[in-house]
GUMIBA-615324 format. One line per 4 residues: number of its first residue (from 1); their letters; for each residue x, y, z of N, C-alpha, C. Coordinates in steps of 0.1 Angstrom, whole numbers, plus 2048, in hexadecimal, padded with zeros to 3 digits. Example, Ala and Ser with C-alpha at 12.3 -4.5 7.8 and 13.67 -1.06 7.14 Angstrom:
2
1 = AS = 884:7C7:84E:87B:7D3:84E:884:7DF:84E; 880:7EA:847:889:7F5:847:881:800:84F
***
This chain:
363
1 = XXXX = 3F3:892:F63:3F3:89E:F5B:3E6:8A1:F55; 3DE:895:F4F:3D2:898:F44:3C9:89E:F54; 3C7:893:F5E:3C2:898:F68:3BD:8A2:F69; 3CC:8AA:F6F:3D2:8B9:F74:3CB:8C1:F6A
5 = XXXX = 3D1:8BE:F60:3CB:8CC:F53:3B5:8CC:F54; 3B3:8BE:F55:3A6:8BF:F53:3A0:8CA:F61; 3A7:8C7:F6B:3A1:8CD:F78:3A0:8DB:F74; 3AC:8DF:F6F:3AD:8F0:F69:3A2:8F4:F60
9 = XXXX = 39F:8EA:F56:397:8EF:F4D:38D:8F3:F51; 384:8E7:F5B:379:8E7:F68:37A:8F4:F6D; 389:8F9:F78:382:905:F7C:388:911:F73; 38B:913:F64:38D:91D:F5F:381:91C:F56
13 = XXXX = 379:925:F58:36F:924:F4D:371:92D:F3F; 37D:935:F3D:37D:938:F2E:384:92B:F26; 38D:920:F2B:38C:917:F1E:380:90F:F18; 372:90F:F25:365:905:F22:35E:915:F16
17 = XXXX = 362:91E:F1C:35E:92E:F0F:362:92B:F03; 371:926:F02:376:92B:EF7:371:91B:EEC; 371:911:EF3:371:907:EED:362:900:EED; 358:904:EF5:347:904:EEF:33F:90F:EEA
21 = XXXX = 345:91A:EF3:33A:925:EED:340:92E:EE5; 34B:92F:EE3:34E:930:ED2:34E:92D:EC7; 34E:921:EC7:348:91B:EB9:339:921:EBC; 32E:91E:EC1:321:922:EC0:321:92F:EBB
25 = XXXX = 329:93D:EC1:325:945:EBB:329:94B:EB1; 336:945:EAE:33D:949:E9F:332:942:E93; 332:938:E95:324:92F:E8F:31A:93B:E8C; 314:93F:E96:305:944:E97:307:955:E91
29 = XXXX = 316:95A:E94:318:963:E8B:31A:964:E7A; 324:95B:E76:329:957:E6B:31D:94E:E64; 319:94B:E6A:30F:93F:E67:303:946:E5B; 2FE:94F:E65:2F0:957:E5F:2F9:967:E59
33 = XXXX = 300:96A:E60:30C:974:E57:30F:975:E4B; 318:96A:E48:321:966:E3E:311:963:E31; 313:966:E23:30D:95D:E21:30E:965:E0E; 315:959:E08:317:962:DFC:30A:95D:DF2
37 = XXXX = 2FA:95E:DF8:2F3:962:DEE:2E6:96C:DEE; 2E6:96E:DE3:2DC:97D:DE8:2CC:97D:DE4; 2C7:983:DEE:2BB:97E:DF0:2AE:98B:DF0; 2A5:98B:DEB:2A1:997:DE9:2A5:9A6:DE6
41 = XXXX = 2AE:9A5:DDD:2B7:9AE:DD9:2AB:9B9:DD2; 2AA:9C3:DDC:2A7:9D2:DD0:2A8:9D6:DC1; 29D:9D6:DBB:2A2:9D8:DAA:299:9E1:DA4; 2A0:9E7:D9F:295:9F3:D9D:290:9EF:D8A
45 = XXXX = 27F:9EF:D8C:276:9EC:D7E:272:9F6:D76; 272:9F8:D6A:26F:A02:D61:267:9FF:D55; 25A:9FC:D57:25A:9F6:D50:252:A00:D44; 256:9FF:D38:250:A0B:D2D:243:A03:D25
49 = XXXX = 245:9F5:D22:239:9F0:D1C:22E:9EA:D27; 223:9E8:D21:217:9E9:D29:210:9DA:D23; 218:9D2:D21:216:9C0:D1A:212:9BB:D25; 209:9B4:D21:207:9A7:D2D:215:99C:D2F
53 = XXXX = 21A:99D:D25:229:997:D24:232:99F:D30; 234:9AA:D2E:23D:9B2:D39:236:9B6:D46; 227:9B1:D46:223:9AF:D54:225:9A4:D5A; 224:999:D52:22C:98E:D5A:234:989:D5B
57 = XXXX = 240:991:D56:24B:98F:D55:253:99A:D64; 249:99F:D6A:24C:9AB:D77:248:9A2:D7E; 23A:99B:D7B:230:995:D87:23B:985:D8A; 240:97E:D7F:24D:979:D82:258:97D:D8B
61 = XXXX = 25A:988:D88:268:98C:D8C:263:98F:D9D; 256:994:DA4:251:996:DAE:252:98A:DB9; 24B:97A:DB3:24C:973:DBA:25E:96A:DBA; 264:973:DB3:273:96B:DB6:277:96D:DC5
65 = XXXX = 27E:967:DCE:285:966:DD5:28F:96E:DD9; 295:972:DCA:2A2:977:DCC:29F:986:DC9; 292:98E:DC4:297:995:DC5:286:99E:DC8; 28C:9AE:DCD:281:9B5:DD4:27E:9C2:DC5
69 = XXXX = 276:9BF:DBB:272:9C7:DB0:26B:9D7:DB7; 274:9E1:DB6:26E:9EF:DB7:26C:9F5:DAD; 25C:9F9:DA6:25D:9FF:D9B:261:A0F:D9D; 264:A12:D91:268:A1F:D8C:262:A26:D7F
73 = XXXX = 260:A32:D7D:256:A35:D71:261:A38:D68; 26E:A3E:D67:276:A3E:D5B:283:A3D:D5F; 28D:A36:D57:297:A33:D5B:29F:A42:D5D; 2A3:A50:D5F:2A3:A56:D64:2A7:A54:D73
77 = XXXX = 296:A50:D7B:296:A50:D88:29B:A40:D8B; 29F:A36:D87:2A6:A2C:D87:2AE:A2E:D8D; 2B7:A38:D82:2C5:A3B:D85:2C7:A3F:D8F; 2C0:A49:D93:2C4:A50:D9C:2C7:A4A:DA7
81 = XXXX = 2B9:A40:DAB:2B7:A33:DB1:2C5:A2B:DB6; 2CA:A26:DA7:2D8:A20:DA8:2E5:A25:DAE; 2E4:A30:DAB:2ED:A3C:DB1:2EC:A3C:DC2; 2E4:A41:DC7:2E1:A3B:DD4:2E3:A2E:DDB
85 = XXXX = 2E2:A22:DD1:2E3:A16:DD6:2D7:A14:DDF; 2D0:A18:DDA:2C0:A15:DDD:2BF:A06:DD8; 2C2:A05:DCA:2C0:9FA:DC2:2CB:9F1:DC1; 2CB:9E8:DBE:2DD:9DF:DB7:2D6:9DC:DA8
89 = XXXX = 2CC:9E6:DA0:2CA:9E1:D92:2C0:9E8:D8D; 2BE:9E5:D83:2B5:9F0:D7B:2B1:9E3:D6D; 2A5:9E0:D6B:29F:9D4:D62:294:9E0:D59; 299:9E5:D4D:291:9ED:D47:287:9E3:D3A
93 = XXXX = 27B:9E6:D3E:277:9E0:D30:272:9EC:D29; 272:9EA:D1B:271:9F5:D15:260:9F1:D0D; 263:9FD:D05:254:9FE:CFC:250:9ED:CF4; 25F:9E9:CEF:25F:9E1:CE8:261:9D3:CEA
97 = XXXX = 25D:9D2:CF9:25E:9C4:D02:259:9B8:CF9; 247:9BB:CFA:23D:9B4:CF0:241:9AF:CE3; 245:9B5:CDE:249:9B9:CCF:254:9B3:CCB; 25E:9B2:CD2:269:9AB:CD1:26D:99A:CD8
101 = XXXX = 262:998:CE1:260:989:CE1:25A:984:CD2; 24F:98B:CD0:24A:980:CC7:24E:986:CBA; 25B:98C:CB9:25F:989:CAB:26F:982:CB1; 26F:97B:CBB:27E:975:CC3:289:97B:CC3
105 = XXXX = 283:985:CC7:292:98F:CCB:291:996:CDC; 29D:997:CDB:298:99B:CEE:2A1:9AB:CEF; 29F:9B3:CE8:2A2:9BE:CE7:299:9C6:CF1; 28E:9C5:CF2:286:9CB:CFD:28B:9D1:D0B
109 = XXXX = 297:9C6:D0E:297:9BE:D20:2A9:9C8:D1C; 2A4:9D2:D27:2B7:9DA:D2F:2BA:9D4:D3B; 2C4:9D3:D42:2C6:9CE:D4F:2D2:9D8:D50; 2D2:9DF:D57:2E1:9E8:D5D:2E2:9DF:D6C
113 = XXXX = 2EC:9DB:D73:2F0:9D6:D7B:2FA:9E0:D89; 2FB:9E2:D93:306:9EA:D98:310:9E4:D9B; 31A:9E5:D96:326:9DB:D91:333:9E2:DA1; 329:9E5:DA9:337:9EF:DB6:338:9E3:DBE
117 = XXXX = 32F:9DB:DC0:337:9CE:DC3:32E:9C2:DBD; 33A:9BB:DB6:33C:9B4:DAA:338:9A9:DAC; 336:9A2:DB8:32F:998:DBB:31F:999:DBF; 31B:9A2:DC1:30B:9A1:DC2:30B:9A3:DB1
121 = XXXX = 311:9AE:DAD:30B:9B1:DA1:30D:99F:D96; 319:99A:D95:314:98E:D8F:30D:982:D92; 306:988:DA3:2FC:97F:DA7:2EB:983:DA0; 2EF:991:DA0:2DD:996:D9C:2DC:993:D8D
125 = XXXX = 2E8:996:D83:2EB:990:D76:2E6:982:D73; 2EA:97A:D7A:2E4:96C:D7C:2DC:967:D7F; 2D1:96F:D8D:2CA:96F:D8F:2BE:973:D85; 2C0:97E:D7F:2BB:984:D76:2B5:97B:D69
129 = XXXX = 2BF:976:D63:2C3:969:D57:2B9:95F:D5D; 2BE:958:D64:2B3:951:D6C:2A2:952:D6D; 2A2:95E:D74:296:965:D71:28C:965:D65; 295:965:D5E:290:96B:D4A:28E:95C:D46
133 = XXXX = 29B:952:D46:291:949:D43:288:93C:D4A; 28A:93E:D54:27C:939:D5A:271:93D:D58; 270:947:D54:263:952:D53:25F:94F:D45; 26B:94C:D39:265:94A:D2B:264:939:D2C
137 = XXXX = 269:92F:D38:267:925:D35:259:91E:D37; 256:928:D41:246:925:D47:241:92A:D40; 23E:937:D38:235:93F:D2C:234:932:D20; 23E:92A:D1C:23C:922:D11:236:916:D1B
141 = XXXX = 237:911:D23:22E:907:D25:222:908:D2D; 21C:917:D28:20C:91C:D2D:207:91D:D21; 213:918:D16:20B:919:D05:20F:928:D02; 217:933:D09:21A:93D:D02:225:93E:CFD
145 = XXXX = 226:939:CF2:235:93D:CEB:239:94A:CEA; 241:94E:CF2:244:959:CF1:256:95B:CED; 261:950:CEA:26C:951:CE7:26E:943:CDF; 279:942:CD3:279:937:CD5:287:92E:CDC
149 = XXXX = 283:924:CE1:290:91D:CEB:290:912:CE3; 29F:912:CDD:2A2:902:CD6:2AB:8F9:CDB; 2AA:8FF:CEB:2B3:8F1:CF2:2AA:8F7:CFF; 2A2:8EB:D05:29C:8EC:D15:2A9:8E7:D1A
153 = XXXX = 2B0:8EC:D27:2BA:8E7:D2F:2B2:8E1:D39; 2B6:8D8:D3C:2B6:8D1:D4B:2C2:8D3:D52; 2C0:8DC:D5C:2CE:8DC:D64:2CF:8D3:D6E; 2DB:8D4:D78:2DC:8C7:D81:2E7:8CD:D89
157 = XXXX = 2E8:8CC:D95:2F3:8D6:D9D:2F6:8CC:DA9; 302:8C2:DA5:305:8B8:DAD:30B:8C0:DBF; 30A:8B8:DC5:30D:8BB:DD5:30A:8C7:DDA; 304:8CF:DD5:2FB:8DE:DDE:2F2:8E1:DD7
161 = XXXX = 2E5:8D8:DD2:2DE:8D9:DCA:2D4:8E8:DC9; 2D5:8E9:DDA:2C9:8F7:DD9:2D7:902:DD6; 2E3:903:DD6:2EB:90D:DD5:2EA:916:DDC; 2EA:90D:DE7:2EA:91C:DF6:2F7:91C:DFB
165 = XXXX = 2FD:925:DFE:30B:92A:DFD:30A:925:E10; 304:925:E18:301:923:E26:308:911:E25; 303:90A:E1C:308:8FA:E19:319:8FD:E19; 31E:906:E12:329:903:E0E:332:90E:E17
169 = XXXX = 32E:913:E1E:336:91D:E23:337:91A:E33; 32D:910:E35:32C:909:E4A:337:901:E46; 339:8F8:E44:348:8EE:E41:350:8F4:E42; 356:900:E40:361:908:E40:35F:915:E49
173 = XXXX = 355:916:E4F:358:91D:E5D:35C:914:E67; 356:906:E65:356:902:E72:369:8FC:E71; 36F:8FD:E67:378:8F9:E64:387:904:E6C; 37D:90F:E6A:384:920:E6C:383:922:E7D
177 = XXXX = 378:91F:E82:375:91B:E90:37E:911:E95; 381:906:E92:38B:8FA:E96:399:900:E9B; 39A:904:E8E:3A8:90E:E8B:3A9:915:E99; 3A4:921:E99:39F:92C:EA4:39E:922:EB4
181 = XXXX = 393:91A:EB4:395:913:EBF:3A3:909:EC6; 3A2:904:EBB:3AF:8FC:EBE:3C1:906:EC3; 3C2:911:EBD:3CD:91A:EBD:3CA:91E:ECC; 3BF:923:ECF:3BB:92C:EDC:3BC:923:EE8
185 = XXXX = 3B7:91B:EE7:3B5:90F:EED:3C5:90D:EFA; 3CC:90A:EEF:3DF:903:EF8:3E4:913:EF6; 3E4:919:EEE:3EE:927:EE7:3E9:92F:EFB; 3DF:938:EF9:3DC:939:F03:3DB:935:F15
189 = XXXX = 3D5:92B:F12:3D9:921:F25:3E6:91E:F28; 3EF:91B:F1C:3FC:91B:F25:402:927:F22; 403:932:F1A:402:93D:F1F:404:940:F2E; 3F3:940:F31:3F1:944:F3D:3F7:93E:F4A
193 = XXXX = 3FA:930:F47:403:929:F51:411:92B:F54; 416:935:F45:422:939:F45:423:945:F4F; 416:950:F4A:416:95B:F58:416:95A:F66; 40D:94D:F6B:40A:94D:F79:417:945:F7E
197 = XXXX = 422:93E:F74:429:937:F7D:428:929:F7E; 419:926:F7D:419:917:F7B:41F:90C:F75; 427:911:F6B:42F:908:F64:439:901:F6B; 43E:90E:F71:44F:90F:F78:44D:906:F84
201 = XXXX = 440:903:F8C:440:8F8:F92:43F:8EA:F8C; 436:8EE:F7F:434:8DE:F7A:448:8D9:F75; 44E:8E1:F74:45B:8E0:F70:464:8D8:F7A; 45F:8DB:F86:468:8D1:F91:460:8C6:F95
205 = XXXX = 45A:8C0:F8A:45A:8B6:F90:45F:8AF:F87; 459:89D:F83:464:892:F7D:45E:892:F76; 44F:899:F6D:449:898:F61:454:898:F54; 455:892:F4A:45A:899:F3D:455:89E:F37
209 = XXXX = 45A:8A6:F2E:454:8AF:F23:447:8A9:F1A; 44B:89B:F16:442:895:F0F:434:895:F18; 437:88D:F21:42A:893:F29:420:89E:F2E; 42A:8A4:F2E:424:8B3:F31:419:8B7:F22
213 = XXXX = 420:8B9:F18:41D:8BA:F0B:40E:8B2:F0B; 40D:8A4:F0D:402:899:F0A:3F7:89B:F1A; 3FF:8A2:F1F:3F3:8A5:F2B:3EB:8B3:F25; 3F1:8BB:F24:3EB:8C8:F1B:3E5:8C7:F0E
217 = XXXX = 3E7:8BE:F06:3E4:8B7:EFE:3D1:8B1:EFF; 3D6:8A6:F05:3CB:89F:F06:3BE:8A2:F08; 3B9:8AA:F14:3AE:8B4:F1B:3A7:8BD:F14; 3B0:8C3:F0C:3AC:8CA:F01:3A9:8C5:EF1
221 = XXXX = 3AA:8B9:EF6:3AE:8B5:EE8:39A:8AD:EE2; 398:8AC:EF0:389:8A6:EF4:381:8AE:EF6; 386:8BD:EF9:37F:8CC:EFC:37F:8CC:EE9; 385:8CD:EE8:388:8D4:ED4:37C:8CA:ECE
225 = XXXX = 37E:8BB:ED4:374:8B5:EC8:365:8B7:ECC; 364:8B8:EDE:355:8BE:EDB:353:8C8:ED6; 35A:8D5:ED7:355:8E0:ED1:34F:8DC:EC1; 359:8D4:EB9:35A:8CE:EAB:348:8C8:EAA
229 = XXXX = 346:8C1:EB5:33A:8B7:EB6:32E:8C4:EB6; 32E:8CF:EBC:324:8DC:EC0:325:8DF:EB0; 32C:8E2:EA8:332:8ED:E9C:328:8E1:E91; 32C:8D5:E93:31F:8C9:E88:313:8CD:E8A
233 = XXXX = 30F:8C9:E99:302:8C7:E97:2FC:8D5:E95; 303:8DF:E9A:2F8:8EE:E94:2FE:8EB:E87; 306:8EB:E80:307:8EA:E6F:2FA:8E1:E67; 2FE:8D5:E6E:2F1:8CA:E69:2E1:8D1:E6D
237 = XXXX = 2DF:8D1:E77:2D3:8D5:E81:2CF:8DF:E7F; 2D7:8EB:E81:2D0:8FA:E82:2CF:900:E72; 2DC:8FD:E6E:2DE:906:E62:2D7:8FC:E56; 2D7:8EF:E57:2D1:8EB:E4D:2DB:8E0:E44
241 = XXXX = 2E9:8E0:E46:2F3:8DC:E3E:2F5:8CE:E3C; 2F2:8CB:E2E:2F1:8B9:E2E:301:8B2:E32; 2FE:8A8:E3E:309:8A0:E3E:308:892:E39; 310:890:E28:30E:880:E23:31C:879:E24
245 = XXXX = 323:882:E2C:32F:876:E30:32E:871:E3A; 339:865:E41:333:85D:E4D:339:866:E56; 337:864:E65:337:86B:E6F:344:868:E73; 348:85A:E6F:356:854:E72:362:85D:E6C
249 = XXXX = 35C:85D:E5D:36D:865:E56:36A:876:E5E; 360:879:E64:35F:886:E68:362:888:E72; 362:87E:E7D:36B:881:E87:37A:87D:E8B; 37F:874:E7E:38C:871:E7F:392:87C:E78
253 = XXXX = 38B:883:E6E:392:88A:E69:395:898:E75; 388:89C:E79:388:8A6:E83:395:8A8:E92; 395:897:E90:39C:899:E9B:3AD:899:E95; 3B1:895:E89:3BF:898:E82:3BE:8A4:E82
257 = XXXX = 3B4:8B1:E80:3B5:8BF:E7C:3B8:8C5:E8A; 3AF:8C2:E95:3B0:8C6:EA1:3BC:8C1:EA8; 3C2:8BA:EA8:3D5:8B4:EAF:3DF:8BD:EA4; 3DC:8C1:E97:3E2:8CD:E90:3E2:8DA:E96
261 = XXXX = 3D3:8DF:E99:3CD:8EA:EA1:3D5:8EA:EAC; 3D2:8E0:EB1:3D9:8E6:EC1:3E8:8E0:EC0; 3EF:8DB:EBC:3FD:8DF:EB8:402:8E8:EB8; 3F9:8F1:EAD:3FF:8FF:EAA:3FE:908:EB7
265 = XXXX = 3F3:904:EC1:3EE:909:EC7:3FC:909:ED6; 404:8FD:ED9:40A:8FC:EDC:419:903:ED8; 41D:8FF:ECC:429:904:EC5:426:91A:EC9; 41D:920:EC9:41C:92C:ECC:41D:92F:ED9
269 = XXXX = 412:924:EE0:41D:925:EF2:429:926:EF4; 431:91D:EEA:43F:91E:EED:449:92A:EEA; 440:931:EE1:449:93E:EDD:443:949:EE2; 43C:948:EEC:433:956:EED:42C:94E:EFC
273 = XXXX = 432:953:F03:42D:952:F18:424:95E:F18; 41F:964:F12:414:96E:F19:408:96D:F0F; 3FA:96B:F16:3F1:968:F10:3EA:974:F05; 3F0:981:F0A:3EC:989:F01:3F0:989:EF3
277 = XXXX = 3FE:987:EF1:407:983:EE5:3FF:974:EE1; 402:967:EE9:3FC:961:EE5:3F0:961:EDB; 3E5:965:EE4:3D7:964:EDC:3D8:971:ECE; 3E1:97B:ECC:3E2:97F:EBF:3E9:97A:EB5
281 = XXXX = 3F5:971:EBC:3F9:967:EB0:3F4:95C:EA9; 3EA:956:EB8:3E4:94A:EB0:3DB:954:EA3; 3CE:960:EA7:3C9:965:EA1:3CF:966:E92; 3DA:96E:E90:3E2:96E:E84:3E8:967:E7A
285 = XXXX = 3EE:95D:E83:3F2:952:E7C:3EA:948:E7B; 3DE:946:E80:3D8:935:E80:3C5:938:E78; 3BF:946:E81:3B7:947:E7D:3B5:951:E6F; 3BD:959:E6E:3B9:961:E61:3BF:959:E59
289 = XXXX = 3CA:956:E5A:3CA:94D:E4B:3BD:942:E42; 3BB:938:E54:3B1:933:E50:3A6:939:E4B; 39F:944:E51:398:949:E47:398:951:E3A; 3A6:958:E3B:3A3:95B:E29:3AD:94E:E1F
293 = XXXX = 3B4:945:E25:3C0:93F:E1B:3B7:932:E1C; 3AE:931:E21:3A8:921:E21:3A0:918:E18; 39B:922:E0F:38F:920:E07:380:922:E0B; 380:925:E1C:373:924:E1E:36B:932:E1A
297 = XXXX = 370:93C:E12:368:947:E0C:370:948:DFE; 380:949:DFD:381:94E:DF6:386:940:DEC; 386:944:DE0:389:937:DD6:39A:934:DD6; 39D:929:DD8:3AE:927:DDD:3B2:926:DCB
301 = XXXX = 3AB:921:DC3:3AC:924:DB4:3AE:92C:DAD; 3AA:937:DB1:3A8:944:DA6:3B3:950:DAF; 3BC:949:DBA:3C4:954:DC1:3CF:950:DBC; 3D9:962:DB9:3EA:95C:DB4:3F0:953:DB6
305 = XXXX = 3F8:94B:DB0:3FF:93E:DB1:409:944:DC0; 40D:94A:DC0:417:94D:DCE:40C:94A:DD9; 401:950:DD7:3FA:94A:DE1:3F3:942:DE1; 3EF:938:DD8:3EF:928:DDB:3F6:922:DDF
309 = XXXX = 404:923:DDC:40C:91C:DE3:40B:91E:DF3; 40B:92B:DFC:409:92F:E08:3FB:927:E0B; 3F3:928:E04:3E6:920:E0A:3EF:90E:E0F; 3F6:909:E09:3FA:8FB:E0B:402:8F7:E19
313 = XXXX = 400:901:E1F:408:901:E2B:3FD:909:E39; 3F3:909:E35:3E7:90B:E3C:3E0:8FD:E3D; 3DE:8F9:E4C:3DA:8EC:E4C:3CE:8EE:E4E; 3C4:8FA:E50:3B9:8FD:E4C:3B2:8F9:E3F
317 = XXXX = 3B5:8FC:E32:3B3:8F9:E24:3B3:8ED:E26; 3BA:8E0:E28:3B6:8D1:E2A:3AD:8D1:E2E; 3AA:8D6:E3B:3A0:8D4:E44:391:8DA:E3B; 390:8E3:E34:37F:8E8:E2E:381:8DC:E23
321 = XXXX = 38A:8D7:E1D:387:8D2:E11:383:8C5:E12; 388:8BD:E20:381:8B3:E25:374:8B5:E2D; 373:8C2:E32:363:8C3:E38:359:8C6:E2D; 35C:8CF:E24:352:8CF:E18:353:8C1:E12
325 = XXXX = 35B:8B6:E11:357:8AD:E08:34C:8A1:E15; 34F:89D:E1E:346:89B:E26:336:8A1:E28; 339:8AC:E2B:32C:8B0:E2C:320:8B0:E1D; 327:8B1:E13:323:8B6:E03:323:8AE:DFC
329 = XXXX = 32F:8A3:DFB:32F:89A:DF1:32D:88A:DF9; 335:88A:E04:337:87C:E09:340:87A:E0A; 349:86D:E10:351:868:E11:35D:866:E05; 366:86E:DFE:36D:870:DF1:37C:869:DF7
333 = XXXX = 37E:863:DF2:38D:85D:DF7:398:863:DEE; 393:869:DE2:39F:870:DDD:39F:880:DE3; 393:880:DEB:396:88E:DF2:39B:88F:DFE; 393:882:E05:39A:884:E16:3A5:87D:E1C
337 = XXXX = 3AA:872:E12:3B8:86C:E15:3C5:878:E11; 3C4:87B:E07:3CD:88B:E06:3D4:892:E10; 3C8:896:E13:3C1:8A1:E1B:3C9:8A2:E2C; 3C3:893:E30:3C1:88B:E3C:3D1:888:E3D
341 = XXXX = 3D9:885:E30:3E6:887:E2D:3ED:892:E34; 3EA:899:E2D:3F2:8AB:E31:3EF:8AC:E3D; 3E0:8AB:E44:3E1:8AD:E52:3EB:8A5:E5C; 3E9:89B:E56:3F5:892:E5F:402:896:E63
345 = XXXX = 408:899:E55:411:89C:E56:415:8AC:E5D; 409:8B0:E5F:40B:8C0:E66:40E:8BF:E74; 406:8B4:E78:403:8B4:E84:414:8A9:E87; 41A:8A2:E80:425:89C:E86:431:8A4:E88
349 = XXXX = 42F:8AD:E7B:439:8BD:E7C:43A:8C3:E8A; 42B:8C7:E8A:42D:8CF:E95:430:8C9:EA6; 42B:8BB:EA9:42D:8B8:EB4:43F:8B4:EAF; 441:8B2:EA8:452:8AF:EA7:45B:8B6:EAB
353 = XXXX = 456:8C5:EA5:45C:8D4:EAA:45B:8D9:EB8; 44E:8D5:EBD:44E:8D4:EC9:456:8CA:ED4; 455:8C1:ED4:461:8B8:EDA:46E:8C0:ED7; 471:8C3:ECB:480:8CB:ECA:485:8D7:ED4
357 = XXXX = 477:8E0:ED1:476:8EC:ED5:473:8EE:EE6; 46A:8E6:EEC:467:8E7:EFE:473:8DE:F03; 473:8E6:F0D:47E:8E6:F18:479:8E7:F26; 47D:8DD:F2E:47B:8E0:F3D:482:8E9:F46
361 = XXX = 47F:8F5:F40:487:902:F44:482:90E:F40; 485:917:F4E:47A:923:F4D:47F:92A:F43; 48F:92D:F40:493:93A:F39:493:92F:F2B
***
């Protein structure tokens, strides 16, 4: 049976599609796509005082990173600016910029923000803060007191130190990918075996069920983990993504998520013989959830209790919370024995229902 199914794979070339060059281009989409941080953000400058203070406090804000300074001659044409969405901000210094450092007040400095979508805007907010005091931390150690600061912070930002959202957000595509591949994978080919007929011969012969299942199984199950093996090394390699867990708990774990994957991937064969139905239920059921109920964008914490509990029954969410802690933190035993738990148990569920549910019979 493992045989047989491999020969198929050989001459069908959409499962070597679905299961190598899928992950690459969901990757290479999502990858450089996705990315919750913002970079050169438009901001419109106004500046009214004419300080060497509030010129270098622009000439600062110029060499940031994060953001692209357009000046403006009165806040007026700011607005108007903002209105347009020309800008995502408006940084007005006033007459009294100069004046208000060095008597330690910061009444000088406006910031309007465009609050229409609420996550750039409390990224430029932050960004902004940031900006201001690095800018007064370097002025005081060029000898220009220009504020006074009676706590220097040293900050420290354990396991994504540069806070690139690209770190934290590849573990949980490639998690979303799994999902996707593994469903499409069995959900689909036996589908299609169901249309041409092929089944209904493998039916007379003396195979059992069990076998049939672990022949279909198997083939794919070695197709799923290379694709898994393609989705690391561009995560590590291309994108940049630190891996400080061992490679061991990463592929045992991968391969508990993937015998879940294609489980399901199977259990949808069984209720659905046409591949068109097929490939929209695995979509529905296996991949969107994973993507919005998993944690890999949205926070599983800060969503209604009714729907955290629905996240606990998505074997996806195990799966990012063990690939983020591998990739980010390392090897956590109170994170991936859990975790590695729930998958297990998903994947015994479903092949159990399966045995229940296949029959060696067409109707």
């Amino acid at each position: 049976m493992v045989r047989k199914e491999s020969l198929q794979i050989l001459r069908d070339p959409s499962s070597l599609l679905i299961a190598l060059a899928l992950p690459i281009l969901l990757l290479l989409i999502f990858g450089y796509g996705v990315s919750l941080d913002a970079r050169h953000v438009p901001v419109a400058v106004v500046t009214e005082s004419r300080s060497p203070a509030a010129e270098g406090f622009v000439a600062g804000l110029r060499h940031s990173p994060w953001f692209t300074p357009v000046p403006y001659p009165n806040m007026h044409e700011a607005v108007a600016a903002l209105k347009r969405q020309n800008v995502e901000g408006i940084l007005w210094l006033r007459e009294n910029f100069g004046r208000s450092l060095e008597s330690f007040r910061n009444h000088g400095v406006h910031v309007v923000v465009n609050g229409v979508d609420d996550n750039t805007a409390r990224l430029v907010e932050g960004y902004l803060q940031n900006t201001w005091a690095t800018w007064l931390a370097q002025s005081n150690l060029r000898g220009r007191t220009l504020t006074f600061l009676p706590v220097a912070l040293d900050v420290r930002i354990w396991y994504n130190p540069n806070v690139r959202s690209r770190d934290f957000l590849i573990p949980g595509l490639i998690a979303v990918i799994m999902t996707l591949i593994g469903a499409l994978l069995t959900s689909m080919v036996v589908a299609r075996e169901w249309e041409r007929g092929t089944l209904e011969s493998l039916f007379s012969t003396p195979v059992t069920i069990a076998e049939i299942l672990l022949g279909k199984f198997l083939p794919y199950f070695v197709l799923g983990m290379t694709g898994m093996g393609i989705s690391v090394l561009m995560g590590h390699f291309l994108f940049e993504v630190p891996l400080r867990g061992s490679l061991l708990t990463l592929v045992s774990t991968s391969a508990l998520f993937l015998t879940t994957a294609l489980g399901m991937g199977l259990v949808i064969s069984s209720v659905s013989k046409n591949q068109f139905v097929a490939g929209q239920i695995a979509i529905v059921f296996t991949f969107l959830p994973a993507f919005i109920l998993s944690g890999f964008i949205f926070d599983i914490h800060s969503m209604p209790l009714f729907i955290r509990v629905i996240t606990h029954i998505i074997p996806a969410s195990y799966y990012v919370t063990i690939l983020q802690s591998i990739f980010l933190a390392g090897d956590i035993p109170g994170v991936i024995w859990p975790n590695s738990a729930a998958l297990l148990l998903f994947s015994v569920l479903l092949f159990g229902l399966l045995l229940k549910i296949s029959r060696k019979r067409i109707l």
